[in-house]
N, C-alpha and C positions, 0 to 999 in steps of 0.2 A: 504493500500500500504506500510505504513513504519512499520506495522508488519510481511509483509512476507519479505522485504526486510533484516529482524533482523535475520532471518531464513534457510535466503541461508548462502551456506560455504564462506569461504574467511581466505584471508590469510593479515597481513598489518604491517607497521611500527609504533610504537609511542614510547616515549621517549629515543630511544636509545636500546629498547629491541624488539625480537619479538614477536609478539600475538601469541595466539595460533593456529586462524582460524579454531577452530572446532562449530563456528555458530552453525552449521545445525544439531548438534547433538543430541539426545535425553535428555544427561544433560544438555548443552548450551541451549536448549529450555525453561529448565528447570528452569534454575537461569534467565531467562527474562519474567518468570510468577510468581515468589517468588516477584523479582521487584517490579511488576505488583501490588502485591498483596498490598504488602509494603506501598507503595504510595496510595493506596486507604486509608488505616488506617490514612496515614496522613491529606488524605483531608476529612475526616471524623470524625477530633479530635472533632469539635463543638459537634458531637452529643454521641460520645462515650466518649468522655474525657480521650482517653488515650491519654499520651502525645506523642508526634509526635515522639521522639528518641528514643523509646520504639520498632516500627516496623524495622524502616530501620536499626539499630544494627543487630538485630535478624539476617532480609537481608543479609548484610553485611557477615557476619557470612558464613550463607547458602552458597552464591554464592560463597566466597573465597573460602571454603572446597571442594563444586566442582570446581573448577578453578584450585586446587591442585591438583584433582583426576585426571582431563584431561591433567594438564601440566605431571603428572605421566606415566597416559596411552599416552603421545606422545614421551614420552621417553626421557620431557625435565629436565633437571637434577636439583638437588634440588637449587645451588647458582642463575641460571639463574630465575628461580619461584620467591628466595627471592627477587632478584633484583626488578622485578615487582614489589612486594609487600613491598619491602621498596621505592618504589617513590611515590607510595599513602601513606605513613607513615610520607616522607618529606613533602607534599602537606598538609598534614593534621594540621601536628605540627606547622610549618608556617602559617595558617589559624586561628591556636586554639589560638596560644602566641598572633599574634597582638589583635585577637579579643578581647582573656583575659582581653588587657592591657586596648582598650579603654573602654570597659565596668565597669573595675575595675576607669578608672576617670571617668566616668560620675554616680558610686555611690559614688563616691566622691563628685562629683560636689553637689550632690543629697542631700546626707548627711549634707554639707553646706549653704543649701538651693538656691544654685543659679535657681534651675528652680522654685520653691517654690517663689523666688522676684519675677522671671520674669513674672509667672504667677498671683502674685499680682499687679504688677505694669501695666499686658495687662486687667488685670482688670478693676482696677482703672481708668483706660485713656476712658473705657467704649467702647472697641472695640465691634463688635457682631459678632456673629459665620462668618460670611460671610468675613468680612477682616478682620479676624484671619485666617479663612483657606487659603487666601491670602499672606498676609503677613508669616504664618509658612511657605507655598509651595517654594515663592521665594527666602526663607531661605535657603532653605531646597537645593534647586536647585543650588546655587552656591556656598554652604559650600563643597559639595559630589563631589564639580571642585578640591578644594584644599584639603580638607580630602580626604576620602573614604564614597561612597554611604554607607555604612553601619552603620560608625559612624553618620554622617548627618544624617540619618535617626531616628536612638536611641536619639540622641541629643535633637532635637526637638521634638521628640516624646514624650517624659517626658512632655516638655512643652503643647504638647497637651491634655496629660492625664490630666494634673495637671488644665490647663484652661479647660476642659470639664468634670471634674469630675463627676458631676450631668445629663450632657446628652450624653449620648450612643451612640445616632445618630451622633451626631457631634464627635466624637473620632471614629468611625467607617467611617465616611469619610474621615475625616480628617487623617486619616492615609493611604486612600488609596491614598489620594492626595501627602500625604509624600513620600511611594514607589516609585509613579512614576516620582515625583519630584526628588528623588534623584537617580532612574536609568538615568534618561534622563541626570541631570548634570553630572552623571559619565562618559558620553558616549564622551564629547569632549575633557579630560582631561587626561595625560596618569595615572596621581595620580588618579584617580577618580573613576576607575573602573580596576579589575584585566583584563578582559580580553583586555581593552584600553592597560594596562603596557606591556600584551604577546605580542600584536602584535606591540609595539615600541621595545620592547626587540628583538624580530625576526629581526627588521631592516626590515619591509616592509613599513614603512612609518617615518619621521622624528617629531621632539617635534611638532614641530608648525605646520605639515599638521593638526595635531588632530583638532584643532581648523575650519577649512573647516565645524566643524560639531555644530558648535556653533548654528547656527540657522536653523536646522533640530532638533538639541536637544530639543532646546526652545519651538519648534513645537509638538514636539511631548507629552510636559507636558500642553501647553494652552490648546489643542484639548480637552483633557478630563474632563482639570481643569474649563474650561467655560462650559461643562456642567455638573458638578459636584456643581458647583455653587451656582447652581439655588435651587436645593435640601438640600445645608446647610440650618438648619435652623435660621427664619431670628428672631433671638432675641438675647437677650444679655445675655449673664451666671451672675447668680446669684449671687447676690454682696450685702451685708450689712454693707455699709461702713466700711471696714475694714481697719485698720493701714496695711503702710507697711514692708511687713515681709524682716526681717533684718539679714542680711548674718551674719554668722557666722566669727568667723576669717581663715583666710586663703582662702575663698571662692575666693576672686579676684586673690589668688596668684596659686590657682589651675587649677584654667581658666587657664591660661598664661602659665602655667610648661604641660595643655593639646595640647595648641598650636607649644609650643616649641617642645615637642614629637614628634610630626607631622613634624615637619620640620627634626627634627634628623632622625625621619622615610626616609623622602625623600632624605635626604643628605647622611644615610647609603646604600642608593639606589646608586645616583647619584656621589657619590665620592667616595668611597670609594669598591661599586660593591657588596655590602653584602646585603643580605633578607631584608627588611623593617621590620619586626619583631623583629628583630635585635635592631635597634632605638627605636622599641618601650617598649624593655623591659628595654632598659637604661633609658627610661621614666617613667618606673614605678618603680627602682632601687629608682629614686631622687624623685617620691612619697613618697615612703618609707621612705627616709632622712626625709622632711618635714614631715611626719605624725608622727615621733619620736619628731621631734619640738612641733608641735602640742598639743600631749602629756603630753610634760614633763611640756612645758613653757605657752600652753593656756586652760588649763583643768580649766572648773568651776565644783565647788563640787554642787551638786545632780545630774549631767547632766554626759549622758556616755562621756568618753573621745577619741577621735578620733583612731580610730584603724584599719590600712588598711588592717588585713588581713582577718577584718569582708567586706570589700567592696570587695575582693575574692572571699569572700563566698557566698555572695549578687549575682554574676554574674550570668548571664541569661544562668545554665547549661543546661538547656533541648535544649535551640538554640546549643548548644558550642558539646555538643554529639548529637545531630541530623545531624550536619556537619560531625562526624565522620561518623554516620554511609550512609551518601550522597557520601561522597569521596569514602569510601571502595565501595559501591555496587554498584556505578557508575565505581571504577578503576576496580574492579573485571571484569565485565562484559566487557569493554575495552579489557581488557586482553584476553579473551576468544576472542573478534574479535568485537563486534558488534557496538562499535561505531564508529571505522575508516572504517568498512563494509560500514555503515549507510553514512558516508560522505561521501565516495568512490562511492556508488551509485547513492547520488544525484546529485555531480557534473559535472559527466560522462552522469545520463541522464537526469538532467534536467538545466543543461547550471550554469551557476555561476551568473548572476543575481535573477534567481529565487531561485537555493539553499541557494544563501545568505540571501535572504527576509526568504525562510523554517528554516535556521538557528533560526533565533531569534523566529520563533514559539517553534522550540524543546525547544531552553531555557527557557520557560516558564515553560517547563516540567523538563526535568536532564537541570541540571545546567550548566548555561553557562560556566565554567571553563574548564570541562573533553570537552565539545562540541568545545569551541575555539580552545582549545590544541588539538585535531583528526584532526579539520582545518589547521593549522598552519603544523603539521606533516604529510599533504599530497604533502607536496613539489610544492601546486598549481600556475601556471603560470596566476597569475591575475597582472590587472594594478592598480595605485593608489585608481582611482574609488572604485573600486571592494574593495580591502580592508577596505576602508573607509564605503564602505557599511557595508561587514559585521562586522564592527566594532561595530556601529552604529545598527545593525540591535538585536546583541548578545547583549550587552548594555542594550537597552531597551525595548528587548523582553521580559525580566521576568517579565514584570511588568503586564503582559497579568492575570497573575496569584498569587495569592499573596505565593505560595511553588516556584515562577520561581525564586525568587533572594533572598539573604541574607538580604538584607533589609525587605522583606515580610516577610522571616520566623523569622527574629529577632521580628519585631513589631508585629506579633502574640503571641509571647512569652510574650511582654510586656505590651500587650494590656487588660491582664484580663478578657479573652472573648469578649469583645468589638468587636474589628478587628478579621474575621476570616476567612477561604475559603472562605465561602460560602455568605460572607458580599461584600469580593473584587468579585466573579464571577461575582455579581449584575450587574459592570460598566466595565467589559472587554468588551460589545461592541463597550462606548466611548472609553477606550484605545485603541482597535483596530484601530477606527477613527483616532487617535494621530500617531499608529503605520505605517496604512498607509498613512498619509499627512508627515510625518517625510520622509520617504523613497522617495516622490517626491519632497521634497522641496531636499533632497538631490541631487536629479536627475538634479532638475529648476537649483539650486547654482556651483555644482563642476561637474554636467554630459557634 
């Protein structure tokens, strides 16, 4: 059904420019089976080992150059074309810089050893797999309220790598646990999740309704995490009493200048009306200062001395151009018609409760951003409810899938094979579970 639906023509609005609505065309058909294609390669990295950024580029590529040819043959003139194609370029840039930055501290952090203690010190206390997967989840679940799901997710995830070293199994759950952990705290928080920010930004709901979803979020991460549970395995990671591993200097002061970031992120948001990215690159500006301190004034000789533009380089590029090539061949195909088509259809025929539950299935699939933004830019006459659903629904619908959200596709990157497609398909039937008791605990609380 939502393939012929990609299929008919149509015509729509989204950011300010017009689509082309040539759907139905023999090219438009065309660049939504390149997609098609695209995306198989990436849920297929386990077994080919290309890296996942590798196809959707190519994509990306493909569809814009038909997208050019069609905006040609309709006789749309070339400024109007760029315009499209510079708002997927703002979109992108924006996405790339904050990601850069937090990645770029947390191989700092790394470097410093602070997940290196933490993970000797969850050691030591003689945790076992089971409340450790606990204890990271609930981490996990209300950092991604004040950070971004994304970061929470990388953050802790170091830590889970570093405490599961030796077993597969448990860094392979344990991340799936992270994903869903930190969509679901994203989901009540406007800082927590982009598509949470789009629709406070729209002004269809205020700071504090987001909160209404606090305990359908919560819901939606126990569901799966109690039966995920049962399957961590029940032992203790390997431990030879070992001393413990001792921060380097600065490590406590980079925590704190990580935090602070975050907050100037928000406050360049919230006072000032500028990108969050924005913030975050003035937080990596005074990395920079300290890491020249660092340097100069704490360098011991046989031992490298602290260098941030090696924690640059260190960042997780296949995630950082995978986004690129998700934004273009997702904005692409926008452009041609087919994702405001796609909203346009379901709303009209399948009522706005139901398209909002179908919502957070598509994001499992194209990314919740382009999916929210075709939402948002249908001008739809919903009530509080309604929004709040698919808030909530877009949220932590990626977690269906581990290519549905940025947190999946980062922690695949960082996983080492460990965490992968075909690791997280295993327990999308428990997230499923999660996804629909979230959606009626939503229903029981604010319906």
């Amino acid at each position: 059904m939502l393939l012929s639906l990609l299929l008919l023509p149509g015509m729509a609005m989204a950011g300010g420019f017009e689509s082309l609505g040539l759907t139905g065309t023999e090219r438009g058909i065309y660049t939504v089976l390149i997609f098609i294609i695209a995306y198989g390669f990436v849920m297929t990295e386990e077994f080919t080992h290309l890296r996942k950024s590798k196809p959707v580029i190519l994509a990306a590529g493909i569809i814009w150059a038909n997208a050019a040819v069609l905006a040609s043959q309709a006789g749309v003139s070339v400024e109007d074309m760029h315009e499209a194609f510079e708002y997927n370029l703002k979109e992108y840039a924006e996405l790339m810089l904050f990601l850069l930055v937090a990645m770029t501290y947390i191989n700092s952090m790394a470097e410093r050893n602070v997940f290196e203690a933490l993970r000797s010190w969850l050691v030591r206390r003689q945790f076992g797999y089971r409340k450790l997967f606990l204890i990271t989840g609930i981490i996990t679940f209300f950092l991604s309220a004040v950070a971004d799901n994304l970061t929470a997710a990388l953050l802790v995830g170091a830590v889970v790598m570093a405490v599961g070293a030796d077993n597969p199994k448990f860094v392979s759950i344990g991340f799936v646990n992270l994903v869903v952990a930190a969509n679901a705290g994203g989901a009540f928080c406007p800082f927590g999740d982009i598509t949470t920010l789009m629709v406070w930004q729209a002004e269809y709901a205020e700071f504090f309704d987001f909160f209404k979803l606090f305990i359908p979020s919560a819901v939606n991460y126990a569901v799966p995490a109690a039966v995920m549970y049962f399957a961590v395995p029940d032992e203790q990671p390997k431990v030879s009493s070992e001393a413990a591993v001792q921060l380097k200097p600065g490590a406590i002061v980079i925590c704190v200048m990580f935090l602070l970031t975050i907050v100037t992120a928000v406050s360049f948001k919230q006072a000032l009306h500028l990108p969050p990215f924005m913030g975050m690159m003035v937080g990596l500006s005074a990395l920079m200062f300290y890491g020249y301190r660092l340097k100069t004034y704490y360098s011991i000789e046989g031992e490298e001395s602290f260098d941030i533009f090696n924690k640059v380089r260190h960042a997780e590029w296949d995630t950082l151009l995978f986004f690129f090539g998700v934004v273009f061949a997702v904005g692409g195909l926008g452009y041609i018609g087919y994702l405001e088509l796609l909203s346009g259809a379901m709303y009209d025929g399948l009522g706005a409760t139901t398209a909002n539950i179908l919502v957070g299935v598509i994001s499992a699939i194209v990314d919740n951003i382009p999916v929210m933004f075709a939402v948002l830019n249908m001008n739809l006459d919903m009530d509080l409810y309604q929004w709040l659903l698919v808030t909530l629904t877009a949220g932590v619908g990626g977690s269906l899938l581990s290519v549905g959200s940025a947190a999946g596709v980062a922690l695949m990157g960082q996983s080492d094979h460990k965490y992968t497609f075909f690791s997280h398909l295993k327990w999308t039937p428990a997230i499923a579970g999660g996804y629909v008791a979230s959606i009626v605990a939503h229903y029981l609380i604010n319906g």
